[in-house]
C-alpha positions as a Markdown table, in Angstrom:
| # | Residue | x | y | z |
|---|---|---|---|---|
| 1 | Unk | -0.7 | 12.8 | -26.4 |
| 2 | Unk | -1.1 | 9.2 | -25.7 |
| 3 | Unk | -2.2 | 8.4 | -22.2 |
| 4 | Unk | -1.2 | 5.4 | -20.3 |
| 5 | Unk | -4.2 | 4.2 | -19.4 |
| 6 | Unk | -4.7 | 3.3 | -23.5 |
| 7 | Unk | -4.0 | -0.4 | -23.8 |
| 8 | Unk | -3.4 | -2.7 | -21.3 |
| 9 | Unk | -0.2 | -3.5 | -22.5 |
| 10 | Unk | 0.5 | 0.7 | -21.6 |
| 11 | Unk | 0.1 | -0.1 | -17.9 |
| 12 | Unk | 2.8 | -2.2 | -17.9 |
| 13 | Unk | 5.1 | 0.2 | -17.0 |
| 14 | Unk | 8.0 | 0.4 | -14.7 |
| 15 | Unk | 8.0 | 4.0 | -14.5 |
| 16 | Unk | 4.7 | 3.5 | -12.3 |
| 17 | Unk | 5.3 | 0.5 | -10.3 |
| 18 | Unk | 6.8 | 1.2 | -6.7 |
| 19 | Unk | 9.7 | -0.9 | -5.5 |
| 20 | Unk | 10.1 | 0.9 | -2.4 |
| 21 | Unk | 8.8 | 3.1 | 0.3 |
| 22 | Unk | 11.2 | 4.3 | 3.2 |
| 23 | Unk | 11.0 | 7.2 | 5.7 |
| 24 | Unk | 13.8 | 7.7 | 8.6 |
| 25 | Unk | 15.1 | 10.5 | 10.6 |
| 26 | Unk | 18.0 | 12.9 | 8.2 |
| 27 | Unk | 19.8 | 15.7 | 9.2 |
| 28 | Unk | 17.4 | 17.2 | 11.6 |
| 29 | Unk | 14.8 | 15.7 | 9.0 |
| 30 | Unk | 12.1 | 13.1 | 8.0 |
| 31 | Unk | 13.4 | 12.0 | 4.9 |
| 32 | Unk | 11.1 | 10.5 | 2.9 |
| 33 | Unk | 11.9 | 7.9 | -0.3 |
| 34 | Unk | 10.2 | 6.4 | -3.1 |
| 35 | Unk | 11.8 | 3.6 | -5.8 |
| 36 | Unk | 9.9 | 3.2 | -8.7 |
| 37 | Unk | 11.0 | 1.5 | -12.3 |
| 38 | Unk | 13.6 | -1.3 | -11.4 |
| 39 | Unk | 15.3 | -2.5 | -13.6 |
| 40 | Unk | 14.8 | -6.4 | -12.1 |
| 41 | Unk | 11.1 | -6.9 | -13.3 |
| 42 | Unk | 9.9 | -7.6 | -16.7 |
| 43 | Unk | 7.4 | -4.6 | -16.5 |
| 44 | Unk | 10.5 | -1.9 | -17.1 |
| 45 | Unk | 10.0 | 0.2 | -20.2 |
| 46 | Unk | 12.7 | 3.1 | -20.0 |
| 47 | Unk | 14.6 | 5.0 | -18.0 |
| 48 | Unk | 13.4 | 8.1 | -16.6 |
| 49 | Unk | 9.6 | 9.2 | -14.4 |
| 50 | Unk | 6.9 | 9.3 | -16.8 |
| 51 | Unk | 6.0 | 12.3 | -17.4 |
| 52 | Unk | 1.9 | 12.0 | -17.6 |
| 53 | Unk | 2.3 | 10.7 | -14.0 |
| 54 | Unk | 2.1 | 11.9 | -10.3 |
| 55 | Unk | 4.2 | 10.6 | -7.6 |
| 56 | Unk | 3.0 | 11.5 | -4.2 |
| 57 | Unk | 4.2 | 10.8 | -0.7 |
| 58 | Unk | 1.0 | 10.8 | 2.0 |
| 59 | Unk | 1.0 | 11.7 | 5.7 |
| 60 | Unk | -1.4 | 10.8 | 8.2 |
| 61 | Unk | -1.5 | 12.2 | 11.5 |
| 62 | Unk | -1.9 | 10.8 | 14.9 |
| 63 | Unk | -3.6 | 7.6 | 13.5 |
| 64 | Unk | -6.1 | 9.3 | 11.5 |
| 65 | Unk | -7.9 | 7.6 | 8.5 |
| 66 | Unk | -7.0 | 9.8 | 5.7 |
| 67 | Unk | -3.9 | 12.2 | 5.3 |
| 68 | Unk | -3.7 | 15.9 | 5.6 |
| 69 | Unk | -0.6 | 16.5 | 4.3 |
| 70 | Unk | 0.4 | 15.5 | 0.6 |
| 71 | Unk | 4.0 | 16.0 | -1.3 |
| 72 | Unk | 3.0 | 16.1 | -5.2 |
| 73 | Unk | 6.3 | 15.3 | -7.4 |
| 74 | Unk | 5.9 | 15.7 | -11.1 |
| 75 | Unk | 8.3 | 15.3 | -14.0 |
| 76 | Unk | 8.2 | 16.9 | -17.7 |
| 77 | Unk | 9.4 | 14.9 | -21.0 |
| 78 | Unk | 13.4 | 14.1 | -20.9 |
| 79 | Unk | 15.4 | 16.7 | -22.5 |
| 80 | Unk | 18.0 | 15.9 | -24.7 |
| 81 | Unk | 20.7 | 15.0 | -22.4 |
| 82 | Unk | 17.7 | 12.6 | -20.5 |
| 83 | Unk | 17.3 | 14.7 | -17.4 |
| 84 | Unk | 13.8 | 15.7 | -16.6 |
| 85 | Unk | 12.7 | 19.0 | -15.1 |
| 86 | Unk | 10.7 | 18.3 | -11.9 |
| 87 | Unk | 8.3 | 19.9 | -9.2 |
| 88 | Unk | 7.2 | 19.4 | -6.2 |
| 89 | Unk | 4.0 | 20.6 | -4.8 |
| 90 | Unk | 2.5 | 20.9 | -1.5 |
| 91 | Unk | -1.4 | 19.7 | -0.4 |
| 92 | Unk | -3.0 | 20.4 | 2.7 |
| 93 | Unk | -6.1 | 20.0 | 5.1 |
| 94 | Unk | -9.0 | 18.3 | 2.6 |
| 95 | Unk | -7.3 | 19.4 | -0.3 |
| 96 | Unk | -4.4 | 16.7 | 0.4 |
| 97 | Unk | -6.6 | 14.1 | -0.8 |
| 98 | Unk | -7.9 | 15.6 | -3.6 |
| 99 | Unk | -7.1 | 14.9 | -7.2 |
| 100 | Unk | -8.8 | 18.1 | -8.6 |
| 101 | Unk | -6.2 | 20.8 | -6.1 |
| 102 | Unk | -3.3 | 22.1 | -7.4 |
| 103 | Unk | -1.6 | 23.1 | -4.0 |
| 104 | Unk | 1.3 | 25.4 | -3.4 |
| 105 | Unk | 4.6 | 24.9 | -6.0 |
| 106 | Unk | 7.5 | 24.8 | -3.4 |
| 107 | Unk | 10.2 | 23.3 | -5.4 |
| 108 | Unk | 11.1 | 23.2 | -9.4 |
| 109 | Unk | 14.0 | 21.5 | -10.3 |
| 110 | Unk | 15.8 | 18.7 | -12.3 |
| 111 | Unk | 16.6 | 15.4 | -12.0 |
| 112 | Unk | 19.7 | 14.4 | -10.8 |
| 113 | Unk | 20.8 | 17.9 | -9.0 |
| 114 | Unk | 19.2 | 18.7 | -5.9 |
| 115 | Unk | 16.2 | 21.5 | -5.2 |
| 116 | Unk | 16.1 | 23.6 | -1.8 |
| 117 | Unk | 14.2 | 26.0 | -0.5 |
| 118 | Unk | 12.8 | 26.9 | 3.2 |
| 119 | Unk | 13.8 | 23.6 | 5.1 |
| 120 | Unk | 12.8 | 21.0 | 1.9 |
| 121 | Unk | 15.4 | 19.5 | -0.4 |
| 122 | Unk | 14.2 | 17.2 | -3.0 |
| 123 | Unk | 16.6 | 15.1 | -5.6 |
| 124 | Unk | 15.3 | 12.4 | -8.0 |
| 125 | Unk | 16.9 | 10.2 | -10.1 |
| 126 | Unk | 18.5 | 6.9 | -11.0 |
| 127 | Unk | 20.3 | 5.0 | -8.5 |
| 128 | Unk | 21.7 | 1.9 | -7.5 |
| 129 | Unk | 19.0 | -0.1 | -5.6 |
| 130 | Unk | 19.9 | -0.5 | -2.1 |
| 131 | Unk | 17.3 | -3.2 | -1.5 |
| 132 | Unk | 18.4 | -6.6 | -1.0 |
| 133 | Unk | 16.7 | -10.5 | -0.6 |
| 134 | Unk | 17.6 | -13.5 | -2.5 |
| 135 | Unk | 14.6 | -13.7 | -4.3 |
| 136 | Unk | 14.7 | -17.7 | -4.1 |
| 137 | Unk | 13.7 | -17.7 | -0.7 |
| 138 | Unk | 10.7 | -15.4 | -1.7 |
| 139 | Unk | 9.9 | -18.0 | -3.6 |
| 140 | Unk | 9.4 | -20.4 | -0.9 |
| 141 | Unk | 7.1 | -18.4 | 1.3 |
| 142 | Unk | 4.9 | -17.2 | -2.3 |
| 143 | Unk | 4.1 | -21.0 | -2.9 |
| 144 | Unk | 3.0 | -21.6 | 1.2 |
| 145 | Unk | 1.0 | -18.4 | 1.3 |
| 146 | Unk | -0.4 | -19.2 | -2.8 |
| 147 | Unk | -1.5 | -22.6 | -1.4 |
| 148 | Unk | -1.9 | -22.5 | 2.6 |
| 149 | Unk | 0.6 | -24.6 | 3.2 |
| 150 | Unk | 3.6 | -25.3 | 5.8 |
| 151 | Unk | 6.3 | -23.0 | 5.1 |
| 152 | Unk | 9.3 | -25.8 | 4.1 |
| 153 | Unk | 13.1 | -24.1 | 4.7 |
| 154 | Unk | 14.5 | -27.7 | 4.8 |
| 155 | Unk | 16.2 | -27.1 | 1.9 |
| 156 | Unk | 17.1 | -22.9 | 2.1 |
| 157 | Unk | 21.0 | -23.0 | 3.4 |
| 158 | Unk | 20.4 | -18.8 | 4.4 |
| 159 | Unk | 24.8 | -19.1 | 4.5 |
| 160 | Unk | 24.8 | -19.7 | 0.7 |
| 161 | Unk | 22.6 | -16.6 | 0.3 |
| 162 | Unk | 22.8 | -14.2 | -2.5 |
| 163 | Unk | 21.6 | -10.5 | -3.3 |
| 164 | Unk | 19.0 | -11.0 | -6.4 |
| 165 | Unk | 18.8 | -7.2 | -6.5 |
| 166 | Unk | 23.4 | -7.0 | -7.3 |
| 167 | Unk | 23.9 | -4.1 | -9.7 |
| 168 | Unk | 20.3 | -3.2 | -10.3 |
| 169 | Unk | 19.3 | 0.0 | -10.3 |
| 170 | Unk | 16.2 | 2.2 | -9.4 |
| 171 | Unk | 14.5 | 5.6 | -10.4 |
| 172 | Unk | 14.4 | 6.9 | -6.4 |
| 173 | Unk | 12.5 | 10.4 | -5.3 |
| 174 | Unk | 14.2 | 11.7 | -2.1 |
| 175 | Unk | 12.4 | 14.4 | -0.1 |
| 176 | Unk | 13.9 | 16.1 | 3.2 |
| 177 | Unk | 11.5 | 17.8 | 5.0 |
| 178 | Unk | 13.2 | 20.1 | 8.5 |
| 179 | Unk | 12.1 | 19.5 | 12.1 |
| 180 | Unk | 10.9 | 23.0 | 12.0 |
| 181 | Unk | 7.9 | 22.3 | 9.6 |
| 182 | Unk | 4.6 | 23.1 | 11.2 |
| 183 | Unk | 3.3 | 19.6 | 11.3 |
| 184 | Unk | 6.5 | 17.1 | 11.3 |
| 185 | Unk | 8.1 | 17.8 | 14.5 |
| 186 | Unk | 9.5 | 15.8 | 16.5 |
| 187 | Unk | 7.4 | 13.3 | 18.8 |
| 188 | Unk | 4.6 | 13.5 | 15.8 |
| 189 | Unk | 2.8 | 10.6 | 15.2 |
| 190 | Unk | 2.5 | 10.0 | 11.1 |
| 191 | Unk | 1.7 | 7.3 | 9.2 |
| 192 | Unk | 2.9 | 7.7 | 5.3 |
| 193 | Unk | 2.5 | 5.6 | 2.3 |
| 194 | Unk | 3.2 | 6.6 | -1.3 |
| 195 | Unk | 0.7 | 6.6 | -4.5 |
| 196 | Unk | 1.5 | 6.9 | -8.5 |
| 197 | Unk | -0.9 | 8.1 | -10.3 |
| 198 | Unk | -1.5 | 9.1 | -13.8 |
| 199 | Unk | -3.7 | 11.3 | -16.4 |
| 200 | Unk | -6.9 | 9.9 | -17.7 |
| 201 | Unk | -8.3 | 10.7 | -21.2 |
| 202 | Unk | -11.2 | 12.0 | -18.9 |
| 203 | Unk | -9.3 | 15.1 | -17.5 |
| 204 | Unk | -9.0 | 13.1 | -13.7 |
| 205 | Unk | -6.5 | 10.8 | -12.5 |
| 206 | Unk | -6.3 | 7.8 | -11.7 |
| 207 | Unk | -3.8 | 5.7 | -8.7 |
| 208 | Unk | -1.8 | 3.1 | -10.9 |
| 209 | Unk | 0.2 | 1.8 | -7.9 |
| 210 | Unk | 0.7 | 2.2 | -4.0 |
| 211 | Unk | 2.7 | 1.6 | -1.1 |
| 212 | Unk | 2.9 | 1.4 | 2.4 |
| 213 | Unk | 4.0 | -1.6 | 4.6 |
| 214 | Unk | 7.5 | -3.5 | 3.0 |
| 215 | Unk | 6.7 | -6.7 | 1.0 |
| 216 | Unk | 3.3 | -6.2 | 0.7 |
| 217 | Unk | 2.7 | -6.8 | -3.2 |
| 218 | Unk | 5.6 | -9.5 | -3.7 |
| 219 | Unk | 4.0 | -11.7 | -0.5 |
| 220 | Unk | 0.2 | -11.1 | -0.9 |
| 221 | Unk | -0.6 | -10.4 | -4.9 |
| 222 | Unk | 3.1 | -11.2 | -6.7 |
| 223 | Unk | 1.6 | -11.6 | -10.5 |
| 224 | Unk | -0.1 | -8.3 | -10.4 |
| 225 | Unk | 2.5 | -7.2 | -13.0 |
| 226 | Unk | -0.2 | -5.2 | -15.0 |
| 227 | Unk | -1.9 | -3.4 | -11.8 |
| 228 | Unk | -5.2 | -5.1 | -12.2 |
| 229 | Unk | -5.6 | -5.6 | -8.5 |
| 230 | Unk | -8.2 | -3.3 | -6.8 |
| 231 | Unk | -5.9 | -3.1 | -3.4 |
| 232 | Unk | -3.7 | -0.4 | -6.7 |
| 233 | Unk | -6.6 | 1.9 | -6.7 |
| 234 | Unk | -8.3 | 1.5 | -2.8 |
| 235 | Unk | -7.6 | 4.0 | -0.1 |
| 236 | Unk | -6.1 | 3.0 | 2.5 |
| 237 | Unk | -8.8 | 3.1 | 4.8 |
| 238 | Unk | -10.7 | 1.0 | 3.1 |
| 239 | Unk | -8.0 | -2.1 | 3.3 |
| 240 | Unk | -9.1 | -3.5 | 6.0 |
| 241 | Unk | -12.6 | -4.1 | 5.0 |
| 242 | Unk | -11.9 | -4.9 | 1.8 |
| 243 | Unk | -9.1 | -8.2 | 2.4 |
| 244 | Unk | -8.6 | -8.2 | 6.3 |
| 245 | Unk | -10.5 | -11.2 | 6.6 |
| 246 | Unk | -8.8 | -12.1 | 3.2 |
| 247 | Unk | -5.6 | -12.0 | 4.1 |
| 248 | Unk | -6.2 | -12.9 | 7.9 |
| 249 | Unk | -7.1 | -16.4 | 6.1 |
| 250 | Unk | -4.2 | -16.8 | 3.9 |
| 251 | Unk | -2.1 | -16.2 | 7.0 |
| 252 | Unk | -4.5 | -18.7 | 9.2 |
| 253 | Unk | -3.8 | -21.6 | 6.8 |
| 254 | Unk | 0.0 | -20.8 | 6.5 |
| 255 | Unk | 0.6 | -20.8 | 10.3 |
| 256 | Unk | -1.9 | -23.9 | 10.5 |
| 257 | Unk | -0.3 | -26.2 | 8.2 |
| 258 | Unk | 3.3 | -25.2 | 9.7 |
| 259 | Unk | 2.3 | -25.6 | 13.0 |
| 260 | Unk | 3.4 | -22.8 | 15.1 |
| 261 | Unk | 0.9 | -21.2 | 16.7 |
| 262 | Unk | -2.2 | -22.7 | 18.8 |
| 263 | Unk | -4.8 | -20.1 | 17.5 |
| 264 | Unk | -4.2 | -19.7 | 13.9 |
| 265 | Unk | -7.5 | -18.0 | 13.1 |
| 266 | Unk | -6.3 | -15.5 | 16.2 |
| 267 | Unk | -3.0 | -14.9 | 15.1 |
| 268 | Unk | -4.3 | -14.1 | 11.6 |
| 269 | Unk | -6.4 | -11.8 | 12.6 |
| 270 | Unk | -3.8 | -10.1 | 14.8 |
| 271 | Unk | -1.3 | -9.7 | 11.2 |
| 272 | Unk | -4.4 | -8.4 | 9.3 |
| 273 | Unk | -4.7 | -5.6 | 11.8 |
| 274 | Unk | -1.5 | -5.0 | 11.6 |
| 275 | Unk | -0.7 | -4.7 | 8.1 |
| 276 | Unk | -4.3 | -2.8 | 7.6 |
| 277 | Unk | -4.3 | 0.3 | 6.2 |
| 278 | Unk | -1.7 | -0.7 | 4.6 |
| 279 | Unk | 0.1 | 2.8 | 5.4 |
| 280 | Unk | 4.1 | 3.0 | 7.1 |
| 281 | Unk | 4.0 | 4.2 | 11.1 |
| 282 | Unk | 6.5 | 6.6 | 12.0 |
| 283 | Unk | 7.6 | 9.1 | 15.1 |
| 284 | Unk | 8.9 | 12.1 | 13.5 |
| 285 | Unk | 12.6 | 12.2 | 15.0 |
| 286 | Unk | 12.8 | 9.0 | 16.6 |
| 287 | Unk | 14.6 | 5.8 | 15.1 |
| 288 | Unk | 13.4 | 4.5 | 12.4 |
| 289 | Unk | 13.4 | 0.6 | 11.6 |
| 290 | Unk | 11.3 | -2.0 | 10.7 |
| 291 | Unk | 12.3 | -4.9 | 12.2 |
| 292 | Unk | 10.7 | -7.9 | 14.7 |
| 293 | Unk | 10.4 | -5.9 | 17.9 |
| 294 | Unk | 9.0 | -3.0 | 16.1 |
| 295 | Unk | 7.7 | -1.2 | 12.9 |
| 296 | Unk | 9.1 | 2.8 | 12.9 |
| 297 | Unk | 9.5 | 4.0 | 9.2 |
| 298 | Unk | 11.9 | 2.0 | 7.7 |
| 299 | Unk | 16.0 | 2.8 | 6.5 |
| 300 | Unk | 17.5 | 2.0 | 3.6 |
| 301 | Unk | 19.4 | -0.9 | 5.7 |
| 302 | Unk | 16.3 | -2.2 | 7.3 |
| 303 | Unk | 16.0 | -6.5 | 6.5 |
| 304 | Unk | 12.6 | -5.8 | 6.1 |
| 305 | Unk | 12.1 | -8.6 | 4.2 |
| 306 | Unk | 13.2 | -11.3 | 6.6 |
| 307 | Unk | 10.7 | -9.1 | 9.4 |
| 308 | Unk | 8.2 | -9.4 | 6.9 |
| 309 | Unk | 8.4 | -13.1 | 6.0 |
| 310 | Unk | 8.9 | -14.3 | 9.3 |
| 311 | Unk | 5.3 | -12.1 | 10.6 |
| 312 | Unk | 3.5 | -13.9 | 7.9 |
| 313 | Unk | 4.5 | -17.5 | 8.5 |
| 314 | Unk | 4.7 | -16.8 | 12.3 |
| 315 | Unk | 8.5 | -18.6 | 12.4 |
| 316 | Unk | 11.8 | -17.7 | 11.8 |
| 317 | Unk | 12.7 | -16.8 | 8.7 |
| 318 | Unk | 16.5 | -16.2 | 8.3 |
| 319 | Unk | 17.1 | -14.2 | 5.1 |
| 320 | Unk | 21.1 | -15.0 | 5.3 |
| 321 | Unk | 22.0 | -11.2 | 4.7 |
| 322 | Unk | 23.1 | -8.6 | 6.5 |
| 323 | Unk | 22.5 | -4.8 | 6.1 |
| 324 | Unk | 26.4 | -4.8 | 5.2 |
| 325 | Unk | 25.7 | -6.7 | 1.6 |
| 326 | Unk | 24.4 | -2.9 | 0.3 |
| 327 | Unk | 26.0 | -0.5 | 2.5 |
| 328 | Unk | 28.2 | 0.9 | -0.3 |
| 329 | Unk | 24.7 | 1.9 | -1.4 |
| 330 | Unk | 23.5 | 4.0 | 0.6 |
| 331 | Unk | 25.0 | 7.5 | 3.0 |
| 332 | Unk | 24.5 | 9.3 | 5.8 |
| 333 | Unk | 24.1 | 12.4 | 3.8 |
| 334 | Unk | 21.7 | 13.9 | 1.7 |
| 335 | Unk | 20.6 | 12.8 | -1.3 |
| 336 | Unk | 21.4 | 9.0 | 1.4 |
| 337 | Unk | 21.0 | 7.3 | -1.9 |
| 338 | Unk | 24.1 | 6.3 | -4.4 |
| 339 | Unk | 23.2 | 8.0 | -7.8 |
| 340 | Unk | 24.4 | 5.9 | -11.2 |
């Protein structure tokens, strides 16, 4: 079978690019979510997960600098009727960062119908995207951050705001993990990000894509439409090292040339820590948002965009919509995600 990792023009592929990470308290729960394949960007192929690929969701504990818990989701070809049988494996202690372990099967199921079994519910399928920013403003903060300049909202009118992201649609992995799992109780200190990865002519794998932090990709490295970045195949840990004082800069000279704050070199520095690893802080059964006066997980309501922009150009930011422009997109219930 074709792998694809072939031609470059293989890995550009929707099915492996992740929109979205979120994680937020469910029903006596960390839920955790991953979008991949919107339908918005030029880099989606076809519907459905692919089926050479991994999708995994990791967890860190109490601030450590590699996980010890993994969630392994894989799909099979599409059946006739498209759906795609799935599993869902579990990887702990070393073996949750290894490639090479096959870890316990928990769950097999199919997309589009939910999977359960001993506190874990998993769904997968396509949905409508609950994510929402007018991607014109986006725009604006690209070009400042691209060139160090001053951020210029003289001509953004947030009231005439619209949703780029209206009636597009994602392929979203929902996990559910119970309060009574051995290591995601409540008052546990995790910090998650996601991974896709995919089968190598070699025999290994390889990570295509990651995610931790919101906004990280479209802010920071927004034409890396054919995963050719190396922050796509680094762990983690080794962010900070590798572009903190990168991306502490390209802060600097954005805050400098707008004026807001008298220790620009400070202030990026204090963002690059921040952000770095790039991995999504949670407290198991707390509140989850990401917002301005705190980073928690993040819901499918969250403006994590406007938090986002407005940390990186150290000003306001105001995004001109409200969680209420998608909240026929999401629920309260399990799978929490509106399925198309």
């Amino acid at each position: 079978m074709s792998h694809h990792l072939d031609t470059p023009l293989a890995a550009q592929n929707g099915q492996l690019f992740i929109d979205d990470l979120y994680v937020f308290p469910g029903e006596r729960s960390t839920v955790f979510v991953m979008d991949v394949n919107s339908d918005i960007t030029g880099v989606y192929a076809q519907p459905g997960f692919h089926p050479e690929a991994r999708y995994e969701f990791k967890v860190h504990f109490d601030g450590a600098d590699f996980e010890t818990l993994t969630y392994r989701v894989s799909f099979d070809e599409p059946g006739p009727d498209g759906t795609q049988t799935l599993r869902l494996h579990v990887l702990t202690g070393d073996e949750a960062r290894q490639d090479s372990a096959d870890g316990d099967l928990v769950l097999e199921g199919r997309t589009g119908e939910t999977a359960a079994a001993d506190g874990t519910r998993i769904w997968a399928g396509r949905v409508s995207d609950p994510f929402y920013i007018d991607l014109s403003l986006l725009a604006i903060v690209n070009g400042a951050v691209a060139k160090g300049a001053a951020v210029d909202l003289s001509d953004w009118r947030p009231h005439e705001a619209q949703n780029s992201f209206t009636g597009t649609t994602v392929e979203s992995i929902v996990l559910e993990v119970s309060h009574e799992h051995a290591r995601l109780r409540p008052g546990t200190r995790t910090g998650v990000w996601c991974a896709t990865k995919l089968a190598t002519d070699a025999g290994g794998w390889r990570q295509i894509n990651r995610g931790g932090h919101p906004m990280m990709w479209p802010i920071f490295w927004p034409g890396d439409t054919d995963f050719t970045n190396p922050a796509n195949t680094r762990h983690p840990s080794e962010d900070l090292a590798a572009v903190g004082e990168l991306i502490a800069g390209q802060v600097a000279a954005v805050v400098a040339a707008t004026g807001t704050c008298a220790d620009p070199d400070g202030y990026g520095r204090t963002v690059a820590r921040q952000l770095f690893p790039d991995v999504l802080p949670y407290v198991v059964g707390t509140p989850a948002t990401y917002g301005f006066a705190t980073r928690n997980g993040r819901t499918l309501a969250d403006n994590a965009p406007e938090a986002m922009l407005s940390l990186v150009t150290d000003t306001a930011v105001p995004a001109g919509l409200k969680p209420s422009v998608a909240h026929h997109l999401r629920t309260d219930r399990f799978p929490y995600v509106v399925p198309v």
